[in-house]
C-alpha positions, -999 to +999 in steps of 0.1 A: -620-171-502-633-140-486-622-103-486-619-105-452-592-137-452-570-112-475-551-082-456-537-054-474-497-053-476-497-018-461-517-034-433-491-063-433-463-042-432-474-020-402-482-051-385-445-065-392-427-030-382-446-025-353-437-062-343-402-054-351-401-024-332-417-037-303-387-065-301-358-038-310-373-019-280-377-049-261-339-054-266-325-024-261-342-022-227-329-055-219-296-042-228-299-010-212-304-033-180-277-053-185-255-025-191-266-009-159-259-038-140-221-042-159-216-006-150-225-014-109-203-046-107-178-028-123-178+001-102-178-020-072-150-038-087-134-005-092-138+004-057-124-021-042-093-014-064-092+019-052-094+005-014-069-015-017-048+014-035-056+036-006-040+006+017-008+002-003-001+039+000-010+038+037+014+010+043+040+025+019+038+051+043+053+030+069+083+022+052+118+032+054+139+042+023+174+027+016+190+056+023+174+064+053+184+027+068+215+034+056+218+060+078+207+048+106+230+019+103+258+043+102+248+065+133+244+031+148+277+020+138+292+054+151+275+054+185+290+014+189+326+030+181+323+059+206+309+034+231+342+018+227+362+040+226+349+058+262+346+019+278+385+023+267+389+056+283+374+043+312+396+014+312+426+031+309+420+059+340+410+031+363+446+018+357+462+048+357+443+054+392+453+023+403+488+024+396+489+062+413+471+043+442+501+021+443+527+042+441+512+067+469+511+033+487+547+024+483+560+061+488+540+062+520+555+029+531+592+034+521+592+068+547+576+050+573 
């Protein structure tokens, strides 16, 4: 064998760490990319989260609260009673004029 078929172990060993350096970079570029693109889908992801938040509150917005049906139940309920009540009013003077109608009527006959 030859001096030249033999390699020094400090020549051996730069060899291997630059090898293994040039994979660990290799890798953590790859992973640098990969975590790039993780962090894009994720904000996407996120985004549409937040748009769909954004919706929710907007239709939330067009809601009514108990307490506010409530009380429109009970202005409703209040107007149907005072509807009533005047269709009764109304009711009654109509027979009331009616029956003055009548008596003028008989009064004006009986002195004739």
């Amino acid at each position: 064998m030859n001096n030249d078929d033999y390699v020094s172990l400090r020549d051996f060993m730069e060899t291997q760490f630059e090898s293994i350096e040039k994979r660990f970079a290799q890798y953590i570029e790859y992973n640098n990319r990969e975590i790039s693109s993780t962090r894009r889908d994720l904000d996407r992801r996120l985004e549409g989260m937040n748009e769909f938040r954004r919706q929710l509150d907007a239709q939330a917005d067009t809601f009514v609260t108990k307490e506010a049906f409530k009380d429109v139940i009970r202005r409703i309920t209040d107007l149907e009673k005072t509807k009533y009540t005047r269709e009764g009013q109304i009711a009654l003077t109509s027979a009331l004029i009616g029956f003055f109608m009548l008596v003028v009527a008989l009064i004006v006959k009986w002195f004739r």
